[in-house]
C-alpha positions in Angstrom: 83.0 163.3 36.9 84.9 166.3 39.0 88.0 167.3 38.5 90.0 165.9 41.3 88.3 162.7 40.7 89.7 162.7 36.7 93.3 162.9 38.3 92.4 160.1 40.9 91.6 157.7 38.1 94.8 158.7 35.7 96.6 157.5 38.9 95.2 155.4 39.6 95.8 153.7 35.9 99.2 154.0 36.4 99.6 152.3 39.9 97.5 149.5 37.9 99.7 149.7 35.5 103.0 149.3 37.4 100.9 146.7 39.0 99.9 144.5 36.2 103.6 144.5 35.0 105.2 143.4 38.5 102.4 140.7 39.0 103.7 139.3 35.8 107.5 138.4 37.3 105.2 137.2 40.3 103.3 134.5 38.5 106.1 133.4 36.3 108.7 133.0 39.2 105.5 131.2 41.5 105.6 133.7 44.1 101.7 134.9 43.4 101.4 135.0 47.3 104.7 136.7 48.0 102.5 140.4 47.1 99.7 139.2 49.9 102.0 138.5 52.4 104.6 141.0 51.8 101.4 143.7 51.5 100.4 143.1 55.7 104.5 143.8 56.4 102.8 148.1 55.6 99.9 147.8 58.5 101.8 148.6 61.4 103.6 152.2 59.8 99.9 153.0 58.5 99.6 152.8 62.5 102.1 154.6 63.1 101.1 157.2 60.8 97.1 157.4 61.7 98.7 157.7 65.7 101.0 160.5 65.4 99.4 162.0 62.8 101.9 161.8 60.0 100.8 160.5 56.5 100.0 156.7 56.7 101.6 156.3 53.1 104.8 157.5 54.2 104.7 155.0 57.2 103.6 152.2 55.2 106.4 153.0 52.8 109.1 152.8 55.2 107.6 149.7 56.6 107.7 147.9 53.6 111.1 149.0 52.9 112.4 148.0 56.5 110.3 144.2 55.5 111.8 144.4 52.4 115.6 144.5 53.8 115.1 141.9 56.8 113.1 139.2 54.0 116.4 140.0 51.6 118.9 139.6 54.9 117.6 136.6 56.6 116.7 134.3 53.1 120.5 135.2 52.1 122.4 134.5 56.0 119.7 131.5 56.5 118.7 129.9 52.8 115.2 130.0 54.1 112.7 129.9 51.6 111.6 133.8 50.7 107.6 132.6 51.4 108.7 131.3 55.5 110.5 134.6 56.2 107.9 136.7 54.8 105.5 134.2 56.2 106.8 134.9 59.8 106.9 138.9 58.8 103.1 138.8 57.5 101.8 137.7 60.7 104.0 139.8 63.4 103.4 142.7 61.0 99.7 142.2 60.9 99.2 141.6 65.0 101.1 144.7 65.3 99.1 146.8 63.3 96.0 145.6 64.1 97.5 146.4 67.9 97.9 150.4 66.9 95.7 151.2 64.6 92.3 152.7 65.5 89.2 150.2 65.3 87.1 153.1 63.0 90.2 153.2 61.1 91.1 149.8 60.3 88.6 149.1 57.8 89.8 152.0 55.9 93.2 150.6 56.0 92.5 146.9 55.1 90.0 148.3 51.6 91.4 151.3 51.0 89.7 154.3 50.4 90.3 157.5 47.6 88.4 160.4 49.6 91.7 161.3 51.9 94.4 161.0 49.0 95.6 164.2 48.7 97.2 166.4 45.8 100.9 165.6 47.1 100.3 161.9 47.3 98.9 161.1 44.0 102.0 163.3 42.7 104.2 161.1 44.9 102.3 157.6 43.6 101.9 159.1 40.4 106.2 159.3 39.9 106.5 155.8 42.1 104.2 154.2 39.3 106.6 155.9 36.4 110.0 154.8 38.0 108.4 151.0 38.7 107.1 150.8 35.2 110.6 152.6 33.7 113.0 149.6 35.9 111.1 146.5 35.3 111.1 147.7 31.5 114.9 148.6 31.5 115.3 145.0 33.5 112.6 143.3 31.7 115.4 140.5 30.5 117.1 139.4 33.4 114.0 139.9 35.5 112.2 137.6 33.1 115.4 134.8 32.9 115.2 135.2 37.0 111.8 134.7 37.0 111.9 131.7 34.3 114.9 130.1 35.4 117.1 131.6 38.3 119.7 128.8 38.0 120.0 129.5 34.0 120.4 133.0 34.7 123.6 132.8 36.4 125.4 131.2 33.3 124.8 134.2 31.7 126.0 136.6 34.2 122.2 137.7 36.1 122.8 137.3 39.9 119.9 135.5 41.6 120.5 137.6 44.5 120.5 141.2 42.9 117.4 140.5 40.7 115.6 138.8 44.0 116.2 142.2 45.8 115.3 144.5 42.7 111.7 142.0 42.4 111.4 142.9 46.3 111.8 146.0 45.9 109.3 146.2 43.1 106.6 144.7 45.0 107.0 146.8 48.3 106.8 149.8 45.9 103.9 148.8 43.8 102.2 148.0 47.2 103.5 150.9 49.0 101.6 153.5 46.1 98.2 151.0 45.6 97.1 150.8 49.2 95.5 154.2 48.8 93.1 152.6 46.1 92.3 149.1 47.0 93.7 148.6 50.6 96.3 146.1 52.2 94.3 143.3 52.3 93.5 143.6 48.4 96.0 145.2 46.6 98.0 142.2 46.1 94.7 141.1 43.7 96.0 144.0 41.2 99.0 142.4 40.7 97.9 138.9 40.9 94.9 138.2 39.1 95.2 140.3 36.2 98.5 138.5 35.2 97.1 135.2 36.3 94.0 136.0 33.9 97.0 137.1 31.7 98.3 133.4 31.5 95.3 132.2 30.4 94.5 134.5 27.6 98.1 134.8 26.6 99.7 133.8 23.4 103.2 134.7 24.1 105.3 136.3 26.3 104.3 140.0 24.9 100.9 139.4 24.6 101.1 138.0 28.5 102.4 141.5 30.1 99.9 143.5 27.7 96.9 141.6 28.8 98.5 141.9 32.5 98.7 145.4 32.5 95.8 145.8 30.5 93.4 143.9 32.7 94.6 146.0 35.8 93.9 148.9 34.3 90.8 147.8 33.5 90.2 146.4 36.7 91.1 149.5 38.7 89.4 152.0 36.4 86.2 150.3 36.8 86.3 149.6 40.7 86.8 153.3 40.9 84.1 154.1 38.4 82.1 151.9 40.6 82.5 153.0 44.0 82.0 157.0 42.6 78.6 155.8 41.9 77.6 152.8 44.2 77.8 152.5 48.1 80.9 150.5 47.8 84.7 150.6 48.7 86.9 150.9 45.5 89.2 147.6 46.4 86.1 145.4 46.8 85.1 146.7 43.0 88.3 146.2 41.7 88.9 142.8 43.4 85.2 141.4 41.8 85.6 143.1 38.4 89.6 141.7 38.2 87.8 138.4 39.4 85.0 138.3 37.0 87.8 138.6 34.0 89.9 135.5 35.3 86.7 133.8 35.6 86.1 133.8 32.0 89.3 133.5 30.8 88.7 130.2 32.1 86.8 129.2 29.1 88.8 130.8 26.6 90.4 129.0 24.2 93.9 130.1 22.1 
């Protein structure tokens, strides 16, 4: 293994990392296909970036970001529920992006692809992993009572509507710094399936985020491993060896 390819992977880890730990507030608040939805909201400022040549990361960022606000706005001024406004976002971001973005470039876009990520953005998703990882830790609590039981969490003084916005925010990020690895139409699997294969193996609440993260890190490390040495795209890898895991946690019994 190469050099640049070493530093890839640590990344990489990370971003699975950050990943497994957000998909686990996902899965206990029910919102497994917020991620998915909310993922397709970064298509159209990849466009925008592969069109006037800036990088797509910093487009999809933004993007998200700008989703992100509008999701928050509307569910507060509306009381729609958060899965009909991003719902309604998924779909006009998706047309749009499909709209600007080059045909030879939208399969790189949709399953990602490690060969164009260069030494300034793995520093960049490398930090975003770090700062995601360091606030759902230092807001592991509330973020869990929100997740649990947002009408309980008032009593104590958590607002619904901070936490909502901080878990939003969370999951643009953690989308924002994947994409590079497993693509917008995947990378809401690294944050879904490894916690939902979490759930099953799980014997607590701690054991539960450590197989989550755990079994992204897993999952990433060996779709990367895979598409190094195989004729395949590192998302599709991940995607079938995170799969493969959930399958046979199935059958396992606590």
């Amino acid at each position: 293994m190469t050099e640049p390819f070493l530093i890839i992977l640590g990344s990489g880890m990370l971003v699975a990392a950050a990943s497994g730990l957000v998909g686990s507030f996902l899965i206990l608040r029910r919102m497994s296909l917020l991620s998915d939805a909310l993922s397709h909201v970064a298509l159209p400022g990849i466009a925008l970036g592969v069109v006037l040549r800036f990088t797509p990361l910093w487009g999809g960022l933004a993007a998200l970001f700008i989703g992100v606000i509008l999701i928050w706005l509307i569910e507060t001024k509306t009381k729609l529920a958060t899965e009909s406004v991003t719902g309604v976002l998924f779909v006009t971001a998706l047309a749009a992006g499909a709209l600007l973005i080059p045909e030879h470039e939208l399969l790189e876009a949709f399953f990602g692809s490690v060969e164009k990520i260069t030494l300034q953005q793995i520093a960049f998703q490398t930090l975003i992993a770090i700062a995601i990882i360091s606030v759902a830790l230092k807001f592991l609590k509330p973020l869990t009572l929100f997740s649990v039981a947002p009408d309980l969490s008032i009593s104590v003084k958590v607002s619904p509507v901070k936490m909502q916005l901080l878990l939003l925010v969370l999951i643009a990020l953690t989308i924002s710094v994947g994409i590079s690895f497993v693509g917008v139409l995947l990378i809401s699997a690294l944050s879904i399936i490894p916690a939902a294969t979490a759930r099953n193996l799980a014997w607590n609440y701690r054991s539960f985020l450590a197989f989550s993260v755990a079994l992204a890190i897993v999952s990433l490390a060996g779709g990367l491993l895979v598409a190094q040495r195989y004729a395949v795209t590192p998302g599709i890898a991940t995607v079938l060896i995170a799969a493969s895991f959930f399958a046979v946690s199935l059958f396992w019994k606590k």
